[in-house]
VOTI-482827 format. One record per residue (C-alpha): residue in three letters; x, y, z. Coordinates in steps of 0.5 Angstrom, whole numbers, plus 500, padded with zeros to 3 digits. Layout:
! residues N
ALAXYZ...
//
This chain:
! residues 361
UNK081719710UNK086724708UNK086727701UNK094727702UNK093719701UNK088719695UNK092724691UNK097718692UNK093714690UNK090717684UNK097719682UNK100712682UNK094708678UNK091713673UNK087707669UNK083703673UNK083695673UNK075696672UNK072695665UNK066699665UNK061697659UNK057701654UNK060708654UNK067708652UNK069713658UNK076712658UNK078710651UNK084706650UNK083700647UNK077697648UNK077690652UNK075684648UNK069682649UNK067675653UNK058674654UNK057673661UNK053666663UNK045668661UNK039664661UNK043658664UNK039652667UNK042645669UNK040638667UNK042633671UNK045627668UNK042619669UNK049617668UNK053621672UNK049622679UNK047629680UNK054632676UNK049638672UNK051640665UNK050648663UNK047650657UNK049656654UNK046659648UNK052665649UNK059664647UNK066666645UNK072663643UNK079666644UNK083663638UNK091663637UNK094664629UNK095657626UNK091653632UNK084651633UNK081656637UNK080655645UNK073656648UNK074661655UNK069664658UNK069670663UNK068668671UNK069671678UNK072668683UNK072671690UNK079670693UNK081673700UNK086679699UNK093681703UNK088686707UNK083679708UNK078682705UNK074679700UNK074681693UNK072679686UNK077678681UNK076676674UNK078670670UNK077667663UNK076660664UNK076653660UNK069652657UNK067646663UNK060642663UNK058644671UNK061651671UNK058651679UNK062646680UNK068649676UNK068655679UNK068652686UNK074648685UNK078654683UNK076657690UNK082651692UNK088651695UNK093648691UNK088647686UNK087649678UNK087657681UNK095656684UNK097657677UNK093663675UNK092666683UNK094674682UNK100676687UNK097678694UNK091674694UNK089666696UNK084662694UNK079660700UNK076652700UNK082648705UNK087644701UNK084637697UNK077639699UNK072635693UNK066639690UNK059636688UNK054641686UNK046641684UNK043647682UNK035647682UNK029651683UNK035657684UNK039653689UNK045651689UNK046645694UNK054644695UNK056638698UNK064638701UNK068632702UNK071632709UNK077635708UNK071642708UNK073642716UNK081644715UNK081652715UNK082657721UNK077660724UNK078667722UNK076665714UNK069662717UNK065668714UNK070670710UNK069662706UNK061664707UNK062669703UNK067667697UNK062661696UNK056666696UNK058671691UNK062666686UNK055661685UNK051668685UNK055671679UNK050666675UNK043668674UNK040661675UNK043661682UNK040666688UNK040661694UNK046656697UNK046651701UNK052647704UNK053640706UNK059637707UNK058629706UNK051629704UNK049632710UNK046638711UNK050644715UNK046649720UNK053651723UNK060651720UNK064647723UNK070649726UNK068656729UNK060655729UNK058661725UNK051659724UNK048658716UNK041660714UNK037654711UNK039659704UNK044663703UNK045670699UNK047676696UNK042680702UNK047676707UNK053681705UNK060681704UNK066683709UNK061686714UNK062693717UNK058694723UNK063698727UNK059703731UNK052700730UNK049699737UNK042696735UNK042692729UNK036691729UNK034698727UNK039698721UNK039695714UNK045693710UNK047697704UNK054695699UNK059700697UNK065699694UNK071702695UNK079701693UNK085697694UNK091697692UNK096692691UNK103694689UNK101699683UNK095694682UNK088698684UNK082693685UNK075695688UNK072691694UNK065690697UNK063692703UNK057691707UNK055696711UNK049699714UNK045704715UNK039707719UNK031704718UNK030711718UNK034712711UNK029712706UNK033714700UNK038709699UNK042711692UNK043717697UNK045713702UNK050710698UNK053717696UNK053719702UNK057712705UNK062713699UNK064720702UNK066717710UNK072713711UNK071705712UNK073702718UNK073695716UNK080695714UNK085701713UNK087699707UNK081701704UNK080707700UNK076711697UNK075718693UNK070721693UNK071727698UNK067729705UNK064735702UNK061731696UNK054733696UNK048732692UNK044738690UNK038735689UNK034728690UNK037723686UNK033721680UNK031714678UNK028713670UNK028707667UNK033704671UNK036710669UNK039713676UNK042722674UNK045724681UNK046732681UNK053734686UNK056740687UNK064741684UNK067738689UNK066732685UNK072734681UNK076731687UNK084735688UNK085735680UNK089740678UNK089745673UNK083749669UNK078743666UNK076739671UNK075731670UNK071726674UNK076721678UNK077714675UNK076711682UNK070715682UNK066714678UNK068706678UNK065706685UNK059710684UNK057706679UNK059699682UNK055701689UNK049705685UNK048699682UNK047694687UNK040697688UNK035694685UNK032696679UNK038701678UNK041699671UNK046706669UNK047712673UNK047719669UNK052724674UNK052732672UNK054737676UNK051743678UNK045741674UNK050740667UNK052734664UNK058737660UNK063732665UNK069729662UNK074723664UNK081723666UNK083722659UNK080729657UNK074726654UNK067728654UNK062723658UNK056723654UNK052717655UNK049713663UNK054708665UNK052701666UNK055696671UNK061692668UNK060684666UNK066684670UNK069687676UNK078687677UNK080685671UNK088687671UNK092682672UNK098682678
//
């Protein structure tokens, strides 16, 4: 990617749709905060069949001057974007028994979503499609109403995905199955893609295979990299993947960062192809530190020089994907005195924020 078009990029978002937590790196005002769905179990309800009920110990409410206070909670929904591509983006919902169940419905066409759906993205479940979920042992088994099969064959995967990722978000939910009329499917039924008996984060999201020759011999790794939408800059996952000789991820994950995606020209990212660690990355307590060399500081112009906003977002998004990486730590030249686009001093490890693509449209 051209230098010419991430300068471009950088100059017309400054501030990033992303709220990262724990650091306070780019100041402002800080967002208000809504907890995440933690320790979460479902019970099933005699009197109901198998709708589920969630019990959340953690809550927020969002009030208004002189009327009682709304409960919302904070959900991603994985839409499919102009560039159709599958992205996060996230919403504060109404406190609902079944969140399984509610998410999924604002996965539907002409649903809840229509009135909340940010310019440049639709929602991904066919038109009067109805949901069940049970969610057990860590699977949801969602079951769809016939109206499930009235989708183009492009959106095949893409649905897969946006249905994945979305129950995924909570940490009841590792696995998912899908039935449509109580039946369960090994295959999708407009195109046949082929459905695992579980599936998962592991299986990926807007898969990028382009130049692998044998599949078997690679595994697959997530980046993120950004988008735009009008003046609008959001961060997508990719699944790439990455030769089985590759034994270090976390560099392998720098090292994708700094290569132009192919999946989608639309698709953008920071980091410079001549970003380079100094040394191996070191991993702590959850606690990743990574040592570059200068050309982190991009294309900034002037004497002090600044980590890139969009940098930083999508180093610690991709970090972070990787198991048993809570916070990354970036110094330079093996000094850590590094500052953000506001001027300010990073001081502290970034942690993954609770939510992703806040900004609204």
């Amino acid at each position: 990617m051209s230098q010419n078009r991430n300068m471009k990029i950088a100059a017309t978002v400054v501030t990033s749709t992303l709220l990262l937590s724990g650091c306070g790196l780019f100041g402002g005002e800080k967002a208000k905060e809504i907890d995440p769905p933690q320790d979460v179990s479902y019970v099933e309800d005699a009197d109901k069949g198998n709708e589920e009920t969630l019990k959340e110990e953690k809550t927020t409410a969002e009030g208004k001057k002189g009327e009682e206070s709304a409960q919302t909670y904070s959900r991603q929904l994985y839409l499919i974007d102009s560039n159709g591509l599958v992205v996060a983006q996230t919403f504060d919902l109404p406190k609902e028994e079944g969140v399984a169940k509610q998410v999924l419905e604002y996965l539907v066409e002409g649903g809840p979503v229509s009135n909340i759906l940010p310019d440049g993205f639709r929602a991904v479940i066919p038109q009067d499609t109805q949901v069940a979920v049970n969610v057990k042992d860590g699977t949801a088994i969602v079951d769809f109403s016939k109206e499930f099969k009235n989708y183009q064959a492009e959106d095949e995967l893409k649905i897969l995905q946006s249905i994945t990722w979305t129950l995924t978000q909570f940490d009841s939910v590792k696995t998912v199955k899908i039935m449509i009329n109580g039946h369960e499917q090994n295959e999708m039924p407009v195109g046949g893609t082929p459905i695992s008996s579980e599936l998962s984060r592991a299986d990926g999201i807007n898969l990028d295979t382009a130049g692998v020759m044998d599949i078997t011999n690679t595994k697959p790794l997530t980046v993120y990299y950004t988008a735009q939408h009008n003046d609008q800059t959001y961060y997508v996952p990719v699944t790439t993947r990455v030769s089985n000789d590759e034994e270090d991820p976390i560099a392998a994950v720098v090292k994708k960062l700094t290569e132009e995606p192919s999946i989608s020209r639309a698709l953008l990212t920071d980091l410079e192809q001549d970003v380079k660690l100094l040394e191996e990355p070191k991993l702590e307590d959850g606690t990743v530190t990574l040592n570059f060399n200068e050309s982190i500081y991009g294309s900034a112009d002037g004497d002090e020089k600044m980590v890139s906003t969009h940098v930083l977002n999508s180093l610690v998004l991709s970090l972070t994907e990787q198991p048993g990486i809570e916070n990354v730590v970036l110094t330079v030249d093996g000094k850590a005195e590094l500052v953000n686009e506001e001027g300010k001093k990073i001081t502290e490890p970034v942690s993954r924020p609770v939510n992703v693509n806040t900004g609204s449209f």
